[in-house]
N, C-alpha and C positions, 0 to 999 in steps of 0.2 A: 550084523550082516543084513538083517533087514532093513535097516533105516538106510542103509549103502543102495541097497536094491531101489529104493522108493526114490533116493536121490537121485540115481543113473535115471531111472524110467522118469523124474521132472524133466529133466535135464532136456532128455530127447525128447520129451511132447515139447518144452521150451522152443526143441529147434527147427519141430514144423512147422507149428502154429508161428513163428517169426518168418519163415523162409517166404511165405506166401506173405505177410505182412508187407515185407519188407517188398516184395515184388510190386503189389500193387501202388504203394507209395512210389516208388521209382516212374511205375505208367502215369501216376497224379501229376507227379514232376516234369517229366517230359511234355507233357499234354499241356502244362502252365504254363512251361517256356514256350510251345508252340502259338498259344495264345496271347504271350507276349510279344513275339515276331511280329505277328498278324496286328497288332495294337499301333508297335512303330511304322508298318508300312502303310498305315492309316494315316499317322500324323506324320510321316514324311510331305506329304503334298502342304498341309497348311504354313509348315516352318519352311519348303520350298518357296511357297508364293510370300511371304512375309522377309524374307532375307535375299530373295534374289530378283531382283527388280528392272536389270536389263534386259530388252527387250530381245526375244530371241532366242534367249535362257529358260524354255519351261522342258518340265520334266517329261513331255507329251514328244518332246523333240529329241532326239538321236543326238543331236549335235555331234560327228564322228568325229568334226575337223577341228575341234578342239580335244581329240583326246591327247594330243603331241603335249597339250601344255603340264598334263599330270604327272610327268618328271619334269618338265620346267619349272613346274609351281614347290615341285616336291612331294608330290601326296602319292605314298605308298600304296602299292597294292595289298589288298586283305593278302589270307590265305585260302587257297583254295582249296574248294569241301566238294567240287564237282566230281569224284570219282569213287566208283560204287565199289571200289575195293578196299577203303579205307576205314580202320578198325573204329569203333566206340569210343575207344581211350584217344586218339585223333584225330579224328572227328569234333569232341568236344574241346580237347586243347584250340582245334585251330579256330574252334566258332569263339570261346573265350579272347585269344590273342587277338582276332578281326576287330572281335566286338571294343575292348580297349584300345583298340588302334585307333578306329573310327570317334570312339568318345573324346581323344584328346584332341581330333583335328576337327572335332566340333565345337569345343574348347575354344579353339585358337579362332577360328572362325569367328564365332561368338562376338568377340573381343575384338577384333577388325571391324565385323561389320555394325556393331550395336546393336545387334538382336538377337541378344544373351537369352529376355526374355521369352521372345519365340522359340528359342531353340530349346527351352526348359522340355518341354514334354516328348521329345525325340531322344534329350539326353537320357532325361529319368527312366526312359524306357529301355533304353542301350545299359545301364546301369542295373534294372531292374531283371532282364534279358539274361546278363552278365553272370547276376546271384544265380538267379533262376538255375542256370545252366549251370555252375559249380556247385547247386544242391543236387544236381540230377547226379555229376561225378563223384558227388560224393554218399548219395543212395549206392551208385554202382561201385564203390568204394575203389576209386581212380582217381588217384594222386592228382591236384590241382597243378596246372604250369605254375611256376613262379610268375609274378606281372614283366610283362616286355617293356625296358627301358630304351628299348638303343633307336628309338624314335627320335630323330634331330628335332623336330619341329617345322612348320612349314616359311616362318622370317618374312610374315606376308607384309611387313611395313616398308619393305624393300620394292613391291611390286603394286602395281597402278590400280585403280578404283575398279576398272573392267575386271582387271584378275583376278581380284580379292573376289568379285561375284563369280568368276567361273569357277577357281578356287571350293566356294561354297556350292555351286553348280553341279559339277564333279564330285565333288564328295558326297551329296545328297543321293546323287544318282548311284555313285559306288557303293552307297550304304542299304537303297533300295535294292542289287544286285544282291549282293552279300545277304542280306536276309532273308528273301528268296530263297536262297541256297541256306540257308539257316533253315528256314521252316522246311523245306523237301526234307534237309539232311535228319531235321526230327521228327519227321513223317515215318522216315525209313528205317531211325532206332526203333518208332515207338510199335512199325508193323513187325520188325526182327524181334522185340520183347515178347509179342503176342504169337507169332507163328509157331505153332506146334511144332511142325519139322517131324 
């Protein structure tokens, strides 16, 4: 009966010495992915000026009158994280889905325009971004999405040298967006973690 006793009482100091553990590691994880956002939208501008070369095309410029062509070209839109009602477990799903959206139409990009190379340090970072955020879901112990396949591809061998760069254009710029809204959206887990309430 005693040694029962001594077990139960491990047991439960086990389970608050973990419960705060486990919390802080969670704020570590969030805080890393927010660090890695902030990393990509640093090296967005140099893989921008290195792969898009027509003139006209910088990331400084709005270009509005070209958003018509991001269902002509075919480049999906992320998902959107812009609404302050949206849970943790969805949140993260949809920062995960954007983020492997955006990697494979940097991919194809890549490979059109020949500046796979440039494009390494925006991917690795979209990739790293990725983990990042599937360790935080999975600190918060929240089922990862399955990976999103039903991505056609954007068949840029079909469409002209300009649009292969808007293409890349657009996408750079949709990725700057979306990350943005990546880093607010883990601003806002990581102040809901800490708010006493």
């Amino acid at each position: 009966m005693k040694f029962y006793l001594i077990l139960v009482a491990h047991c439960c100091l086990t389970l608050v010495y973990n419960a705060p553990l486990r919390g802080h590691e969670l704020t570590l994880a969030v805080e890393n992915a927010m660090s890695l956002a902030k990393k990509i939208l640093g090296d967005i501008r140099g893989a921008h000026d290195a792969c898009v070369t027509s003139a006209g095309l910088t990331l400084s410029s709005e270009a509005k009158s070209l958003d018509y062509l991001l269902s002509d070209i075919g480049i999906p839109a992320p998902p959107v994280l812009k609404s302050e009602e949206l849970t943790m477990e969805t949140s993260l799903k949809r920062i995960v889905n954007g983020l492997d959206l955006h990697h494979k139409l940097l991919e194809e990009i890549g490979v059109a325009l020949k500046c796979s190379e440039e494009l390494k340090p925006v991917l690795a970072g979209v990739r790293d971004l990725c983990d990042q955020v599937q360790e935080v879901q999975r600190l918060a112990q929240i089922p990862s999405p399955e990976s999103q396949d039903g991505f056609p591809g954007l068949s840029l061998q079909r469409h002209s040298d300009f649009q292969v760069q808007v293409a890349a254009h657009l996408t750079l710029r949709q990725l700057r967006s979306f990350t943005q809204d990546v880093f607010r959206t883990l601003r806002h887990i990581s102040a809901s973690m800490t708010d006493p309430q």
